[in-house]
C-alpha positions in Angstrom: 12.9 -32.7 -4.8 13.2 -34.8 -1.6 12.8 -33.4 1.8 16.3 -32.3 2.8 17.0 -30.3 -0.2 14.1 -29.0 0.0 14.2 -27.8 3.5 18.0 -26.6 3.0 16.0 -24.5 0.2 13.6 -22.7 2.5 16.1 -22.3 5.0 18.1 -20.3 2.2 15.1 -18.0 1.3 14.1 -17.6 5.0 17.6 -16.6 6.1 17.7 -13.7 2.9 14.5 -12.4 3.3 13.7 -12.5 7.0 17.2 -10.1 7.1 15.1 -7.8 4.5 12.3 -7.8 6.1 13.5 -7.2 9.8 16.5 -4.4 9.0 14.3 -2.6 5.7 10.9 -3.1 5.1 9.3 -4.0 8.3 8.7 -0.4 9.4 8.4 0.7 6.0 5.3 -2.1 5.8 4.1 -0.7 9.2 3.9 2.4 7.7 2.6 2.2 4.5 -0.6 -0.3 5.2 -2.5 1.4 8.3 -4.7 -0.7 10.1 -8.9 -0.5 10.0 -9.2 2.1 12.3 -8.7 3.6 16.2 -9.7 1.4 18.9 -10.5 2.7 22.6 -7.8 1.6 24.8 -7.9 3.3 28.1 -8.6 6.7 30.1 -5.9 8.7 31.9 -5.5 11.7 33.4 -4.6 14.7 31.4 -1.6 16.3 30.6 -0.3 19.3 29.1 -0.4 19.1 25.5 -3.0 16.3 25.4 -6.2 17.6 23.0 -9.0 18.7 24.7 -11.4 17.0 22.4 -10.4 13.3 23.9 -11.9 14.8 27.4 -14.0 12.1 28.8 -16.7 13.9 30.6 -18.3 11.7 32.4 -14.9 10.5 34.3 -13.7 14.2 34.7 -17.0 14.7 36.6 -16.3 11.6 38.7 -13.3 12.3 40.0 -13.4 16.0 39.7 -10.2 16.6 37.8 -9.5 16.0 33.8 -9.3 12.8 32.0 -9.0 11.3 28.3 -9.5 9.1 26.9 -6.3 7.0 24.9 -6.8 5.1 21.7 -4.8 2.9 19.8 -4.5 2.1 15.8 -6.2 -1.1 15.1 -3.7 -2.5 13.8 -4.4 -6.2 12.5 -4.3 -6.7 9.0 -4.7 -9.5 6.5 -1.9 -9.8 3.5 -2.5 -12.0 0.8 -0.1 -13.3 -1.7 -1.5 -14.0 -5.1 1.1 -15.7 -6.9 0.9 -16.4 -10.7 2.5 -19.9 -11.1 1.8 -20.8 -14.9 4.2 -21.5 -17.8 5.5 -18.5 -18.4 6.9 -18.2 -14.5 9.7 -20.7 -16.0 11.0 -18.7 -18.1 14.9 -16.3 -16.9 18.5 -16.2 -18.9 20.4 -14.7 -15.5 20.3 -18.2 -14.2 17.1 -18.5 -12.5 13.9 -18.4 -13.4 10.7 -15.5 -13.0 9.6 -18.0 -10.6 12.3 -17.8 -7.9 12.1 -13.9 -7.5 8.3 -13.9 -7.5 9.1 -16.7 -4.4 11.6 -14.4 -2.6 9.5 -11.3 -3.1 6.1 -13.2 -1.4 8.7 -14.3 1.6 9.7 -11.0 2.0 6.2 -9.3 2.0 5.2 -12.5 4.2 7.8 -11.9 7.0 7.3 -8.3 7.1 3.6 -8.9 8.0 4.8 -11.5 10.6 6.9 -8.5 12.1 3.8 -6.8 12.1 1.8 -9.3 13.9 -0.5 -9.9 10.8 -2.1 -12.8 9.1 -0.8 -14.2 5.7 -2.7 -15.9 3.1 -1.6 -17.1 -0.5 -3.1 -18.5 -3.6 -1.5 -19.8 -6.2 -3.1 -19.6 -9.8 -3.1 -20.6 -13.3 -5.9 -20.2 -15.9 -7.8 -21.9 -12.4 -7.0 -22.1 -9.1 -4.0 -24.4 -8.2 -3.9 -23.8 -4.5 -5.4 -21.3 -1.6 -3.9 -21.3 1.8 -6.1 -19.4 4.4 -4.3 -16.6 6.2 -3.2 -17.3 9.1 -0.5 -16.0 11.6 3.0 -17.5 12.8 6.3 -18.7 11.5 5.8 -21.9 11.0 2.8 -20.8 8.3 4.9 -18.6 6.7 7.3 -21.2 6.2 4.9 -23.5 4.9 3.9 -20.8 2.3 7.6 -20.4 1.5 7.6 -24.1 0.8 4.8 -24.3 -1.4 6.1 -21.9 -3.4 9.3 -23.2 -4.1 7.9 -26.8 -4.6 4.2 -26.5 -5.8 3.8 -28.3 -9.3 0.7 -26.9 -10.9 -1.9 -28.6 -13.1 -2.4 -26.2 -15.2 0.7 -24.1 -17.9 -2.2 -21.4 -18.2 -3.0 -17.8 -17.1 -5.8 -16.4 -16.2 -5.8 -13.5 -14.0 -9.4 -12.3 -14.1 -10.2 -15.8 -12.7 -7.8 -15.6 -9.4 -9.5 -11.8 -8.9 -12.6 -13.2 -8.7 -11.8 -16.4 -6.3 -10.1 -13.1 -3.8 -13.1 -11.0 -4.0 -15.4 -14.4 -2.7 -13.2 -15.5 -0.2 -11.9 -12.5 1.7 -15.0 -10.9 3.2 -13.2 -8.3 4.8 -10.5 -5.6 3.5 -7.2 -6.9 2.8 -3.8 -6.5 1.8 -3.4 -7.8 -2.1 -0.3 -8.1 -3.9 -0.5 -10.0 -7.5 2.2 -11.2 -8.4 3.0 -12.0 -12.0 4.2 -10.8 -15.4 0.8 -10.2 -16.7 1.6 -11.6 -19.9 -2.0 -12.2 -20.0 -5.6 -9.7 -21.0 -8.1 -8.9 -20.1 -8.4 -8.6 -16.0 -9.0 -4.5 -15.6 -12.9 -4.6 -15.0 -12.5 -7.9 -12.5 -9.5 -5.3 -11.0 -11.7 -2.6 -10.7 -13.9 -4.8 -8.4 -11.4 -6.1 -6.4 -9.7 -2.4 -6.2 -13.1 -1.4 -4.3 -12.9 -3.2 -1.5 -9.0 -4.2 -0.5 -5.5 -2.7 -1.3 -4.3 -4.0 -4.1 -1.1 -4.1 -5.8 0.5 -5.7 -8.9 4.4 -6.7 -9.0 5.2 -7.4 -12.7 8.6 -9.6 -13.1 9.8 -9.6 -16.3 13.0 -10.8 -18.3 15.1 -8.4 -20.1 15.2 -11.1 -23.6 11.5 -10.5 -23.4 11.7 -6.7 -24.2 12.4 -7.9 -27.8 13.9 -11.0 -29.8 17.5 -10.8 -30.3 18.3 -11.4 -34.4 19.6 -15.0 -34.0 18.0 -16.7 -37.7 15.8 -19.1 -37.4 15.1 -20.8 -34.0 12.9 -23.1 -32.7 10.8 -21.8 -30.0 8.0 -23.5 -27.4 5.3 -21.6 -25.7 5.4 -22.7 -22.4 1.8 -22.3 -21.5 0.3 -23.7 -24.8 3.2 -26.6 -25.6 3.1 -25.2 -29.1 6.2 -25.6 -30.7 7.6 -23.4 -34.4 10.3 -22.2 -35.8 11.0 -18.3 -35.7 12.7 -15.9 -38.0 14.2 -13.5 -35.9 16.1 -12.3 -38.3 13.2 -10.6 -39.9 12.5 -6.9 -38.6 8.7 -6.8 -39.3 8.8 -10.3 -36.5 10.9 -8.6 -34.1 8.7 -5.1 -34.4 5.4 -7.5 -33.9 6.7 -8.9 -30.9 8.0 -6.0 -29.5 4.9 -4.3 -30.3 2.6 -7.2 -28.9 5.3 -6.9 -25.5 4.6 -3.1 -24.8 0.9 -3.8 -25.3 0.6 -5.8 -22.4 2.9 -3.4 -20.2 0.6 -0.4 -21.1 -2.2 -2.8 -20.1 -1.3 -3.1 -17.3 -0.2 0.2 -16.3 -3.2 1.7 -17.0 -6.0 -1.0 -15.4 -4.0 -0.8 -12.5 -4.2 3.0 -12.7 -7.5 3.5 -13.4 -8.7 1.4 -10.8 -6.5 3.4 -8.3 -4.6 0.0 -7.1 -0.3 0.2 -6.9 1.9 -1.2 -9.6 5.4 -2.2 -9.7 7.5 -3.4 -12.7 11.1 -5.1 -12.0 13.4 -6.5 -14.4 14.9 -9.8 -13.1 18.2 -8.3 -13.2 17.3 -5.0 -11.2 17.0 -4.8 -7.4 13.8 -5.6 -6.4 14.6 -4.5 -2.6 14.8 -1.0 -4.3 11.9 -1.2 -6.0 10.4 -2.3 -3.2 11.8 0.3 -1.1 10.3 3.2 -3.1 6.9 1.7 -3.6 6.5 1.5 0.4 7.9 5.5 0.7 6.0 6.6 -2.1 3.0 5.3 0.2 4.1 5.9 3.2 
């Protein structure tokens, strides 16, 4: 891709998602992650209605008449993007690819925490680690995460989710903001979840297809795994195929339900032809 269509690409993704994230989810993000705490910010005089229990003594006995003290939320925070960019992320029949919505979901969740003054990290994984980008604040970061996703070749076809986990948990010493975002076609990662649950807010955005729910009956077919290369031909006109995929598909969607629910983390499932801005929407309210 060279640089012109590339930057007419971000430009595209900026323009949709900055719009999302300025008119809907910039107050709902406000709302939904708190910052670390209260911070001291300044004393003033009292006035009716203010609690009694922020008296500050020692400046009421000063000056003879009551004062409080005022404190703010600290709000700084810390989001990080954890972006699954194997194989399978190539894989859409609506015209475009897991890929591209995992890419305008992170630039959405990236410019609301810009509104919000925050920092915005991202790492980019495959059965390894393909690329980590320390969080930072500012527009033109953002946009350079926006560009690597859109035009980040990995090395690896892979997954391995367990393995990204663990790379968050060493790097980020203090508690961030963690969406995953994949479609956790992959096991096992709960107990590496759990660990990671402990100590930051974490959340898992699964984006799947709809022809992955279950293998239309189309004969024989030729099909390729995109993260192993292997290539075979199908029956899928046999039922006792299209009930082992099916069954192997809701495996790993339970999966994933329940680690993330056990280890007390968010999850949210979309469909790449459902409206992720809802989902979205009622994820932050729900928390909110």
């Amino acid at each position: 891709m060279d640089t012109k269509e590339l930057l007419k690409k971000v430009r595209k993704i900026e323009i949709k998602t900055k719009r999302l994230s300025n008119h809907i989810f910039g107050g709902e993000y406000h709302s939904t992650f708190k910052g670390r705490g209260m911070t001291f910010s300044e004393v003033r005089q009292y006035q009716y209605g203010d609690d009694v229990r922020a008296i500050d003594w020692n400046v009421t006995a000063r000056y003879n008449e009551p004062f409080v003290k005022v404190f703010e939320e600290e709000r700084e925070l810390t989001l990080m993007l954890m972006v699954d960019v194997s194989g399978s992320e190539l894989f859409g029949t609506d015209e475009q690819f897991k890929k591209n919505i995992l890419t305008e979901i992170s630039a959405t969740l990236a410019f609301s925490a810009l509104q919000n003054n925050d920092k915005v990290g991202l790492v980019l994984f495959s059965d390894e680690i393909e690329l980590y980008i320390p969080p930072k604040k500012g527009k033109s970061h953002i946009l350079r995460i926006i560009r690597e996703l859109i035009e980040f070749h990995p090395q690896s076809k892979k997954t391995d989710i367990s393995n990204a986990m663990k790379f968050i948990s060493g790097v980020m010493k203090k508690k961030a903001i963690v969406f995953v975002l994949s479609d956790f076609m992959a096991d096992p990662y709960e107990r590496t979840l759990k660990i990671l649950s402990r100590k930051h807010d974490v959340t898992g955005i699964r984006i799947y297809d709809k022809q992955e729910e279950q293998i239309p009956n189309l004969g024989v077919v030729p099909m390729e795994d995109q993260e192993t290369g292997q290539f075979q031909f199908i029956n899928t006109s046999s039922k006792k195929v299209r009930r082992s995929y099916a069954r192997y598909f809701q495996d790993r969607v339970d999966y994933f339900q329940e680690s993330f629910s056990k280890s007390g983390s968010g999850a949210i499932s979309c469909r790449m032809d459902e409206s992720y801005v809802k989902k979205l929407l009622a994820y932050f309210k729900r928390r909110g």
